[in-house]
N, C-alpha and C positions, 0 to 999 in steps of 0.2 A: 504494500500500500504506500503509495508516495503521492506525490503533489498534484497526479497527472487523475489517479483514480480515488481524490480526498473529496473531491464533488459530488460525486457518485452518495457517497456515502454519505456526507454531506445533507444530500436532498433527502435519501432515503430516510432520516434520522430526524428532520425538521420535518419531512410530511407525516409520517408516524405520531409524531407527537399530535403535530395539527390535526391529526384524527382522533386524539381522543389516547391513545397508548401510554401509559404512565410507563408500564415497563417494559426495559428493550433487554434482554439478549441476544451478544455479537458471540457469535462461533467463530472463531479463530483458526480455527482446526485445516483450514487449508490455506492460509496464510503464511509464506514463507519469508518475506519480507516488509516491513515497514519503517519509514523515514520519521526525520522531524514533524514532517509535516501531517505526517499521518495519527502521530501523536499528540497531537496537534487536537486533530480532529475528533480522537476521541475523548479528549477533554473538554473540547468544545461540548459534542454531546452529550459529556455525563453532566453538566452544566446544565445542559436547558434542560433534560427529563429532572435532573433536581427542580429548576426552578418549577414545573408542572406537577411537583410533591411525588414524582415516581423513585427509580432506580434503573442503572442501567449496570449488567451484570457482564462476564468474561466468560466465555469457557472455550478449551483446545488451547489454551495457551503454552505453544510447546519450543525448542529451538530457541531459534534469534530472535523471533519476538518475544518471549519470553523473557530472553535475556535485557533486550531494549527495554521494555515495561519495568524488569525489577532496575537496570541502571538507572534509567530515571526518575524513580520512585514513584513513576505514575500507577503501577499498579496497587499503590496503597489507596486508591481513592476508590477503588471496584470491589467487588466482592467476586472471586473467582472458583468457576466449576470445573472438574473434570467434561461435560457432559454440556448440554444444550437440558434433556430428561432435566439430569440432575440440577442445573439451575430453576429450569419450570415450576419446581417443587421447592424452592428455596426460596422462590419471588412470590410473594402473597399476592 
């Protein structure tokens, strides 16, 4: 995920909400890379589903993104699943 595909994701994440979505789970799980900017993005969105009283949750966090997320200690601000299931069941 970089600068070119943070749009995408982006729009997906602000229309979701605008529909009503408090909570988002992002599967990572085929994800093999992500930039600043991509991290970026998902600060951005765990941001606005807060501001709409939700939560936005992790799971497949595996590799270099994994590694990205703990060095820049963004993945302290998620709450992370093995699973997609197992998040579904974690997110009230």
């Amino acid at each position: 995920m970089d600068e070119a595909s943070c749009g995408a994701f982006d729009a997906a994440c602000s229309k979701a909400v605008a529909n009503g979505a408090l909570n988002l789970v992002a599967d990572l799980s085929a994800l093999t890379y992500i930039s600043s900017a991509g991290i970026g993005s998902f600060v951005k969105a765990a941001k606005m589903v807060r501001q709409a009283h939700g939560e936005m949750v992790l799971t497949g966090l595996y590799g270099l993104v994994k590694d990205v997320f703990e060095l820049t200690h963004v993945v302290t601000i998620f709450q992370v699943f093995e699973s997609p299931e197992l998040a579904l069941a974690g997110v009230p």
